[in-house]
C-alpha positions as CSV (number, residue, x, y, z in Angstrom):
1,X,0.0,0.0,0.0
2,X,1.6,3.3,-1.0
3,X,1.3,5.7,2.4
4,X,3.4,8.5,0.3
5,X,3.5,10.1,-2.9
6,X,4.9,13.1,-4.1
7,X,4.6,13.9,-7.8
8,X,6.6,16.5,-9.4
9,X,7.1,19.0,-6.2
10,X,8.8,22.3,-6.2
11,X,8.9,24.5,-2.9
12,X,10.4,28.0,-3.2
13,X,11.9,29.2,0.6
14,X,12.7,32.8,0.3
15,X,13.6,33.5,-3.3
16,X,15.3,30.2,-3.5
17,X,14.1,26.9,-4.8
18,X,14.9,24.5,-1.9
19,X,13.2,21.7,-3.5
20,X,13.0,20.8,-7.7
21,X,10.6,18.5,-9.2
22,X,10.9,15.8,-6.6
23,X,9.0,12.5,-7.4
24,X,8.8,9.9,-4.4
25,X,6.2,6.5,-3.6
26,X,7.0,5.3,0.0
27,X,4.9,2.5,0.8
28,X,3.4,0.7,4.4
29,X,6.3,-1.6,6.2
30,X,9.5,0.9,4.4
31,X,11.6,2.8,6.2
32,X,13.8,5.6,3.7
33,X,16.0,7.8,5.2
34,X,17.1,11.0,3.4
35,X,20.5,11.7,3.4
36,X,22.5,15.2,1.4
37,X,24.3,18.2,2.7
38,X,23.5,21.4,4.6
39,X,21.0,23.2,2.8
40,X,20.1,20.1,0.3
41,X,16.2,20.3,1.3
42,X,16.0,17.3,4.0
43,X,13.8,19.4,6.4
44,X,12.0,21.1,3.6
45,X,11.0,17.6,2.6
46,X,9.9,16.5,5.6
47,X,7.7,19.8,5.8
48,X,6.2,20.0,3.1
49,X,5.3,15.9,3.5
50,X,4.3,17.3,6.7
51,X,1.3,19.8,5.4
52,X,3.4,22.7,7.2
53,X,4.8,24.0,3.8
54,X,2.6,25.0,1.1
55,X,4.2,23.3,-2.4
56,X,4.6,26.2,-5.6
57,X,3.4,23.1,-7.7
58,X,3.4,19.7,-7.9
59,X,1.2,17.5,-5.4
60,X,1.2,15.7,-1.9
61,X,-1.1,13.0,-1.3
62,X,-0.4,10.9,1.9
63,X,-2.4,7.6,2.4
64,X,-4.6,8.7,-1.0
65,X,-5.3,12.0,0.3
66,X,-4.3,15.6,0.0
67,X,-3.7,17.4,3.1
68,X,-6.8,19.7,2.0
69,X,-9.1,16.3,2.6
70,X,-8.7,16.3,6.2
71,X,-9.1,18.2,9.4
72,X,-5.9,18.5,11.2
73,X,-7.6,15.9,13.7
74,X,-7.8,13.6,11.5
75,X,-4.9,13.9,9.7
76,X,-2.6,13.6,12.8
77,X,-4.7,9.7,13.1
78,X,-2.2,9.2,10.3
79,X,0.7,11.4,10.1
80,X,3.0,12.0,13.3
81,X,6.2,14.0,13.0
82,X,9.1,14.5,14.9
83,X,10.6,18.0,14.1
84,X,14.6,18.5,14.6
85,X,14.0,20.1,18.3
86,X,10.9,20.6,20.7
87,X,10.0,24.4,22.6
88,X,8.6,22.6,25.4
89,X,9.3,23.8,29.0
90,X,6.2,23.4,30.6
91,X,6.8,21.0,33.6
92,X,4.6,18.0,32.7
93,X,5.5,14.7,33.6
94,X,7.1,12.4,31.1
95,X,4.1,10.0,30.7
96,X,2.3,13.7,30.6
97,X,4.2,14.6,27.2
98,X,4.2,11.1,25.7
99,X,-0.4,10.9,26.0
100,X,-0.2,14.3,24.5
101,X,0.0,12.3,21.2
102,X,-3.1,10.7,22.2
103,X,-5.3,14.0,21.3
104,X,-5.8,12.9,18.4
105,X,-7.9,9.9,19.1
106,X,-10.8,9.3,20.9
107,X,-10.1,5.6,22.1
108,X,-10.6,6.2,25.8
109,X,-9.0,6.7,29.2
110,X,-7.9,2.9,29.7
111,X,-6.5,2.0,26.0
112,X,-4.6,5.1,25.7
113,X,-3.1,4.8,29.2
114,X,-1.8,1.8,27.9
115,X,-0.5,2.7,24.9
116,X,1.5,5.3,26.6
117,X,3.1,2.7,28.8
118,X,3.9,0.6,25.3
119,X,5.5,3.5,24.1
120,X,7.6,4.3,27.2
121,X,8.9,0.8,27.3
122,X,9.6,0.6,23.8
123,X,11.7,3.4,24.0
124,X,13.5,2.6,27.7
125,X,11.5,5.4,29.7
126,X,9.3,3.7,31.8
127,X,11.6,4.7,34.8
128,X,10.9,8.1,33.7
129,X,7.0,8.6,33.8
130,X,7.2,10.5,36.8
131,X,9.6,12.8,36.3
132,X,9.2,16.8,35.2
133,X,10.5,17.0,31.5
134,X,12.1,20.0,31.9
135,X,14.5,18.3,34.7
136,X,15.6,15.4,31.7
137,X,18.8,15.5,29.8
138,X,19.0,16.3,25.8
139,X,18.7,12.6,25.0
140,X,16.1,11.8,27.4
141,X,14.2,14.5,26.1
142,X,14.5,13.3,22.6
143,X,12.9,9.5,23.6
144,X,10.0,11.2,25.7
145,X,9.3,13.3,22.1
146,X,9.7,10.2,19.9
147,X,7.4,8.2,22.4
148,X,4.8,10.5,21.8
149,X,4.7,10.9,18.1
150,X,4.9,6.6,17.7
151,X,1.8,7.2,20.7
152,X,0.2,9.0,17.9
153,X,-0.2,6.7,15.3
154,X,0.3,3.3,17.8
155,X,-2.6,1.2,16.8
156,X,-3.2,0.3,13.0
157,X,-7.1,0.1,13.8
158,X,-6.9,3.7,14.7
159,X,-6.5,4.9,11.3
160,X,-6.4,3.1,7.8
161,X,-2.6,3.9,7.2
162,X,0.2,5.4,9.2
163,X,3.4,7.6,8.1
164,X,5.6,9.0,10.8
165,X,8.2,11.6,10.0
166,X,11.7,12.1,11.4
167,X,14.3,14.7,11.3
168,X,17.2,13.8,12.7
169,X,15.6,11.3,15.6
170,X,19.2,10.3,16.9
171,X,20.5,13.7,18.0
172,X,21.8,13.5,21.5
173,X,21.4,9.8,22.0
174,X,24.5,7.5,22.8
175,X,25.4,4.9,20.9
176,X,23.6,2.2,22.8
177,X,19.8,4.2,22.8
178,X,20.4,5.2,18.7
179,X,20.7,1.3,18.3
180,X,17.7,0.7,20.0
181,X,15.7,3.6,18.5
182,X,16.5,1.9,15.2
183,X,15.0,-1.3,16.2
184,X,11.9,0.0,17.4
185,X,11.2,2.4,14.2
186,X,11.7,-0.7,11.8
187,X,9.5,-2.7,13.7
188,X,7.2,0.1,14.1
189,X,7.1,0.1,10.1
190,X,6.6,-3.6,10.2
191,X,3.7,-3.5,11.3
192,X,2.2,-1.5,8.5
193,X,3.3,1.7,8.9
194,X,5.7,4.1,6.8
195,X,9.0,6.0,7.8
196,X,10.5,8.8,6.0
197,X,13.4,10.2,8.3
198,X,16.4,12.7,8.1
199,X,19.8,10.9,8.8
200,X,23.3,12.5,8.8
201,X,24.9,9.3,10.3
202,X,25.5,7.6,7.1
203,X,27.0,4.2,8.9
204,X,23.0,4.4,10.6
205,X,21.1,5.2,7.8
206,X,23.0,2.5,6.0
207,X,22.0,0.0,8.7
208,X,18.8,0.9,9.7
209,X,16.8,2.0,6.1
210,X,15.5,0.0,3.1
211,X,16.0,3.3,1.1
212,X,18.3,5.7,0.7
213,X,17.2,9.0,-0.5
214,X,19.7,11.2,-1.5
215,X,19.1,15.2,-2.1
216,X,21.2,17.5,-3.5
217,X,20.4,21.3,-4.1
218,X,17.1,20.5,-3.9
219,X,17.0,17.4,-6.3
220,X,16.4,13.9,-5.8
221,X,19.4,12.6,-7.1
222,X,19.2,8.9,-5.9
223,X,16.7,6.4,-4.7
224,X,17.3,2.6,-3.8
225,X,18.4,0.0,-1.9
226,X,21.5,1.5,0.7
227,X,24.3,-1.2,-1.2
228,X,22.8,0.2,-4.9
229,X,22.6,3.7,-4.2
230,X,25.6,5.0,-1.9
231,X,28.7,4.8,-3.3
232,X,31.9,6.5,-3.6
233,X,31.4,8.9,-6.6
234,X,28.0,9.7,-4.8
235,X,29.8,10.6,-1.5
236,X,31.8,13.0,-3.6
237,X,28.9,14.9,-5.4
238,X,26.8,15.1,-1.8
239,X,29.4,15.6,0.7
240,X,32.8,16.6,-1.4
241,X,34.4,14.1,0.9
242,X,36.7,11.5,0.0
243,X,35.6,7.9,1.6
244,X,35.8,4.1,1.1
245,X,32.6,1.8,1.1
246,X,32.9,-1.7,2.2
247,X,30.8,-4.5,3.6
248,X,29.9,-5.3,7.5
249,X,31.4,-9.4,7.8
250,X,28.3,-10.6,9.4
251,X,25.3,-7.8,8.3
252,X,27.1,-7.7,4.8
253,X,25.4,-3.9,5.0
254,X,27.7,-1.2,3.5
255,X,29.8,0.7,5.5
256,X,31.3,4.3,4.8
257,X,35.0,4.5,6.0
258,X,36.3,8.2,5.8
């Protein structure tokens, strides 16, 4: 089931065209993450996927629909997102932030009290619940803000398709909880839904997506399987770096060496 499409889309930021005639199908159980330089259009993507950026032309139709068909209630029973950093510094409790992606739905006190515990345990803050989110460290914050968005769109009966939308989800997470957030997003997508997300660890995107996506100035210049699409000439064009690819011994999953 496609859960994404993007047909010719141009988005003008500013004077300046930050994205050019991109064409995209992501569909249920994928997870692609988009990969490019500073200023490529990653985020710009992800907004205007989003519904937060208006599109100059070209068209945006998530789970068969244009944002225009919904209300933004019932769009968010479809479509969670977690932006590159949160403003919130109102002293809630963790289990506080994570039912806030609960609004959405109207599936009762009971079902989404334990959906929220789901998603605490899934991403290794159940021991947190009680405490202020204000009071958490940088990467504890970023797991309470990923446990709500997959809170959001938890259930596959609460809405007929599911895309969540990442930028940059690993950002101040140690090497162990970046692992683990990895393992719950793909078998988050496993179970039907669709994940587009912003990666600038290569070596994670590599090991974690079934797609690359790979922007530059605003183009989508590659799309594919990670051991088709990244390789060294490819490197050069994004990054103007200089690196070796070679293969994991056990995973067999490419691996960039700089």
């Amino acid at each position: 089931m496609s859960l994404l499409e993007l047909h010719n889309l141009n988005v003008t930021l500013g004077g300046n065209l930050c994205l050019n005639g991109v064409n995209l199908r992501l569909n249920a159980d994928e997870v692609a993450a988009i990969i490019g330089p500073n200023g490529a259009g990653k985020t710009t993507l992800l907004r205007a996927v989003a519904g937060e950026l208006q599109p100059d032309s070209g068209r945006v139709t998530v789970c068969g629909h244009a944002h225009t068909h919904w209300s933004l209630q019932e769009r968010a029973r479809h479509l969670a997102v977690l932006p590159q950093a949160s403003a919130l510094n109102f002293p809630f409790r963790v289990e506080e932030v994570v039912a806030l992606g609960r609004i959405p739905h109207s599936t009762g006190r009971r079902i989404d009290d334990a959906i929220v515990t789901e998603a605490l345990a899934a991403l290794d803050i159940l021991h947190l619940r009680q405490r202020l989110y204000p009071q958490l460290s940088g990467g504890e914050k970023q797991r309470t803000q990923l446990a709500r968005v997959m809170a959001q769109i938890w259930r596959a009966e609460d809405a007929d398709g599911r895309l969540l939308l990442l930028d940059e989800p690993t950002a101040s997470l140690d090497l162990g909880h970046q692992q683990q957030l990895m393992e719950k997003v793909r078998a988050f997508a496993a179970q039907g839904a669709a994940v587009l997300m912003v990666l600038h660890d290569l070596n994670l995107a590599l090991g974690s997506a079934d797609r690359l996506l790979a922007l530059h100035q605003g183009r989508l210049v590659a799309d594919g399987p990670p051991g088709e699409v990244l390789n060294a000439d490819l490197l050069q064009r994004l990054f103007g770096a200089r690196a070796e690819l070679f293969h994991h011994p056990i995973s067999g999953r490419p691996l960039v060496l700089l």
